[in-house]
C-alpha positions, 0 to 999 in steps of 0.5 A: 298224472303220471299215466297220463304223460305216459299217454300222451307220450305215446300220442306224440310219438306215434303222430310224429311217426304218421307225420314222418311217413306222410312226408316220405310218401310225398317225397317219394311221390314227387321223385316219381313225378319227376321221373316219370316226366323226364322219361316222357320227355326222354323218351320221345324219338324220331320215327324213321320210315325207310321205303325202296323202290325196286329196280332203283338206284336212286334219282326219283321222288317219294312224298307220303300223302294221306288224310294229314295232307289231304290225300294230295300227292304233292302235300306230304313230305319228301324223303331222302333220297339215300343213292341206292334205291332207298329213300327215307323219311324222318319225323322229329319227334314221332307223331303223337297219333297215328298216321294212316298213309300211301307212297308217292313215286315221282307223282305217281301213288301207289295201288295197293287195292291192284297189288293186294288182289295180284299178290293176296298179301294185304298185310301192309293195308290194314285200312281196306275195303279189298276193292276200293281202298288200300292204305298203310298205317302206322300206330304209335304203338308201333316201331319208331323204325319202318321199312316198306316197299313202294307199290307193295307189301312184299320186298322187293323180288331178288335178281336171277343170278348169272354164271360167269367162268373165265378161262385162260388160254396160256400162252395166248394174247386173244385172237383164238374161239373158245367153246364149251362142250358137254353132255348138254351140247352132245359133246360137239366141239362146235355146239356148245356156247363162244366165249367172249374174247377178253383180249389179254389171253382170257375169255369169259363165258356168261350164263344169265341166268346161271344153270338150275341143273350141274353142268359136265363140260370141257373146253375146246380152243379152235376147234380142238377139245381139251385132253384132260386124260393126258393132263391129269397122267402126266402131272397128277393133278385130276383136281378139276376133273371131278367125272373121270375113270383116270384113263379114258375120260375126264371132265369138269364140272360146275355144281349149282352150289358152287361158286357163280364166278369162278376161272378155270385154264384150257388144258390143266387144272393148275395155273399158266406158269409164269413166265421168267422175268428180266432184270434191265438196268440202264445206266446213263454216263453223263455228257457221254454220247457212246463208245465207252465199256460198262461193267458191274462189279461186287461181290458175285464177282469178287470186286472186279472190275473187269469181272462183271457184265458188260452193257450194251452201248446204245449210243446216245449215253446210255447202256443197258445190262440185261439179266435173263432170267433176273437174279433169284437173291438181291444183287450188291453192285457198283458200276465200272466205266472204261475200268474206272469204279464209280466212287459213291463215297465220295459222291455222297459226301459232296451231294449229302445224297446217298438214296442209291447207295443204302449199303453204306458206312457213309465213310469207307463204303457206300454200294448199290443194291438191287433186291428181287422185291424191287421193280425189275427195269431200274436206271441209274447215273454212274457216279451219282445218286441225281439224275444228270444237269440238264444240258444248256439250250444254245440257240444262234442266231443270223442277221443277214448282212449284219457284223454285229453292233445290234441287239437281238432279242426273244419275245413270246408268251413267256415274256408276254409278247413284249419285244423289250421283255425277253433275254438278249442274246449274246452279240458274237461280232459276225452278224451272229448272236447266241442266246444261252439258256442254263438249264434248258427250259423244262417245257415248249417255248413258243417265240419270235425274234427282235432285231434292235426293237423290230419284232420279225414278220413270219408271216410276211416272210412265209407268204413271200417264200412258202417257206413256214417250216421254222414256224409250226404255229401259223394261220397263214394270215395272222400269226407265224411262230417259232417254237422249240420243243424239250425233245429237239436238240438242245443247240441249233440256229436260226436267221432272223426274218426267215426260214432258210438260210443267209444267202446272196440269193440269185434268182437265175443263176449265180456265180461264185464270185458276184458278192453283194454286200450291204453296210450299216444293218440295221440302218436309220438313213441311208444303206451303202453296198460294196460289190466288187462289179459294177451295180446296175440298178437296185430294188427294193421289196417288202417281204410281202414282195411290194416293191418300194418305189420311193427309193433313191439309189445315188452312188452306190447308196439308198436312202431309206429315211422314208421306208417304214421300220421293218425289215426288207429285200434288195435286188441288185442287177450287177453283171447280168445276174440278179443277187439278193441281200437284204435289211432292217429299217430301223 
């Protein structure tokens, strides 16, 4: 009994063990299942065919065709076009069979039976007859990344490389023949090839493609060959001239394994010297138009306001000091005007502006400094770190006949054209009326004048006159505009309804005490004249020169309540001459 529990024991034992074995294998079974299947799944990737096209820089079509589309070549997908005479193809995932192919360029199928026989290569058409077909194929076996070529097997052929050197005539601003000569030209000064003229001093030769042999050359400008001898004895310097005995010859040379781009200098071997550089500075003085001393002051000369430079008066506000050549170390300084040190301690605490002054304590100091990493033309404001207050746009304007009661005003694009839209000027009591703008506007103003709501007709008054010289923006016929510009004088006048001046105009000849006066202007019913002779008679016009025929003229008095708003001449015959004065009918 014993052994036989013993048995069975044992039995039980080792079943148990098979069990546990059988159980682990499954599970390492399924494990590996699980694994094997996400690596499948994982494992799936894009095929990438990435095909050029030589001597393109991008803009064409490529398709593939094949059995897949029918071998039509319009069927099969189109690739992306990358902007450098690449194109690609992407299949998301890759096909599961293989894919037997050709190119297609802009509707045109590649010949690969043609290219096969030309070049021999076959080695991309591994579906061929050699005569009646040629076709390309991928395996799944394959790369998931392809390049080819459209049209062949081969890549694409590489483009000749040219020379190109450019020489720098020192010196020279163009205009001159550069040439080369050499063995290969007999060393003729005229035989060798004309660089082209760059324009700037430089001149460029061009080899397309470059030489396949070295080239032993000089140069030769204006018909006068460079002496290399001469440059090497007197500075040393024989690093250009590799072919040179150092005394009765020395000539350049170009190796094919050189550099293909490369500059040389007419006459020597080191660079043109550079040319000294001047230091301007141009100081403006506010509302200063000239005849005032600027100075520099600081420590080069000890902070003496009379020990620096003077600048030289322009004559309009500003001055300019001129270092040739510019100073070799930076340079602290501060301005002196007619023997007065600008205070920029006392500019920067009032403006909080202390750019132009970066040697400062911000208290007991504050100075300008110029460094010779800095531009080497500078402006500055005496006083001030700002540029000066833009000055005022004054404009006085005229209303012939008129002593003042009036509103004038300006219309134009900037208030819409609406005669009620824009500023009022200032009434002065004399028949003159100020506008004041403060700044002066920063850009053109285009406009017209307003006289108690009566827009001013410029082209009326041109067309009478020929007069359109205070109306550059003019068709003749439909529009005639006044404009200001930001670079006239900031104050000047002008007179409503015309372009000349204000005058008891005479149309024969006037004497000096004949005077034509009219009152109210502008009027509504009736205009009164003061002439200190007897009025013959009276007439009155349009600007355009129509004579108003519907005018009473009864004691030295017009009635003008049937006149259309507008402004209007008066012709007086008083003492044998014709005077001229004129209105607006309101």
């Amino acid at each position: 009994m014993c052994i036989f529990n013993t048995i069975k024991h044992k039995f039980s034992l080792t079943l148990f063990k098979i069990t546990s074995f059988m159980k682990f294998f499954y599970n390492l079974f399924l494990s590996s299942l699980f694994l094997f299947s996400t690596f499948i799944t994982f494992s799936q990737s894009d095929l990438v065919i990435t095909t050029e096209v030589c001597g393109n820089s991008g803009g064409s079509e490529v398709r593939l065709t094949g059995p897949w589309w029918g071998w039509d070549p319009a069927g099969g997908p189109v690739a992306a076009d990358n902007g450098d005479g690449t194109y690609t193809f992407t299949f998301s995932p890759a096909p599961t069979d293989n894919m037997e192919y050709l190119l297609v360029l802009d509707g045109v199928q590649e010949d690969l039976v043609a290219a096969g026989t030309a070049s021999d290569d076959w080695s991309c058409t591994p579906i061929t007859d050699y005569a009646n077909y040629a076709n390309r194929q991928w395996l799944i076996s394959d790369p998931s990344e392809v390049s080819n070529v459209y049209g062949q097997c081969g890549p694409c052929a590489s483009q000749p490389q040219g020379l190109t050197i450019t020489t720098e005539v020192c010196g020279n601003t163009g205009g001159s023949e550069v040439r080369l000569t050499g063995p290969w030209w007999g060393w003729d000064p005229a035989g060798g090839p004309i660089a082209a003229d760059n324009g700037d001093g430089t001149y460029t030769f061009t080899f397309s493609p470059a030489p396949t042999d070295n080239m032993e050359y000089l140069l030769v400008l204006d018909g006068v060959q460079e002496d290399m001898v001469a440059a090497g004895t007197e500075s040393g310097d024989w690093s250009c001239t590799p072919i040179t005995d150092y005394a009765n010859y020395a000539n350049r040379q170009w190796l094919t394994t050189d550099p293909t781009t490369f500059s040389n200098v007419y006459g020597q071997c080191s660079p043109c010297a550079e040319e000294p550089i001047d230091l301007v500075i141009t100081t403006e003085i506010c509302d200063n138009t000239g005849g005032s001393e600027v100075r520099l002051t600081g420590p080069w000369w000890g902070w003496d306001p009379a020990g620096g430079p003077v600048a030289v008066d322009n004559g309009d506000g500003t001055y300019t000091f001129t270092f040739s050549p510019a100073p070799t170390d930076n340079m602290e300084y501060l301005l002196v005007l007619d023997g007065v040190q600008e205070d920029m301690v006392a500019a920067g605490t009032e403006s909080g502006d202390w750019s132009c002054t970066p040697i400062t304590d911000n208290a007991n100091y504050a100075n300008r400094q110029w460094l010779t990493t800095d531009a080497a033309s500078v402006s500055n404001v005496y006083g001030r770190c700002s540029p000066c207050p833009l000055p005022d746009l004054v404009i006085t304007t005229e209303v012939c006949g008129n002593l003042g009661g009036s509103e004038v005003r300006l219309t134009g694009p900037w208030w819409g054209w609406d005669p009620a839209g824009g500023p009022v000027a200032a009434d002065n009591g004399d028949g003159t009326y100020t506008f004041t703008f403060s700044p002066a506007p920063t850009d053109n103003m285009e406009y017209l004048l307003v006289l108690d709501g009566v827009q001013e007709d410029m082209v009326a008054a041109g067309t009478a006159s020929e007069d359109w010289s205070c109306t550059p923006i003019t068709d003749y016929a439909n529009y005639a505009n006044r404009q200001w510009l930001t670079s006239e004088p900031a104050t000047f006048s002008n007179v409503y309804g015309q372009c000349g001046p204000c005058s008891t105009v005479n149309l024969d000849e006037l004497t000096s005490n004949s005077i034509l006066k009219l009152y109210p202007n502008p009027a509504t019913e009736v205009i009164k004249f003061i002439s200190y002779d007897e009025i013959e008679s009276i007439q009155v016009f349009t600007l355009s020169g129509k004579i108003m025929n519907n005018i009473t003229v009864s004691n030295q008095m017009i009635n003008i309540q049937d006149l259309e708003t507008g402004m209007y001449y008066v012709f007086a015959h008083i003492d044998g001459q014709i005077l001229r004065a004129s209105f607006v009918k309101l």
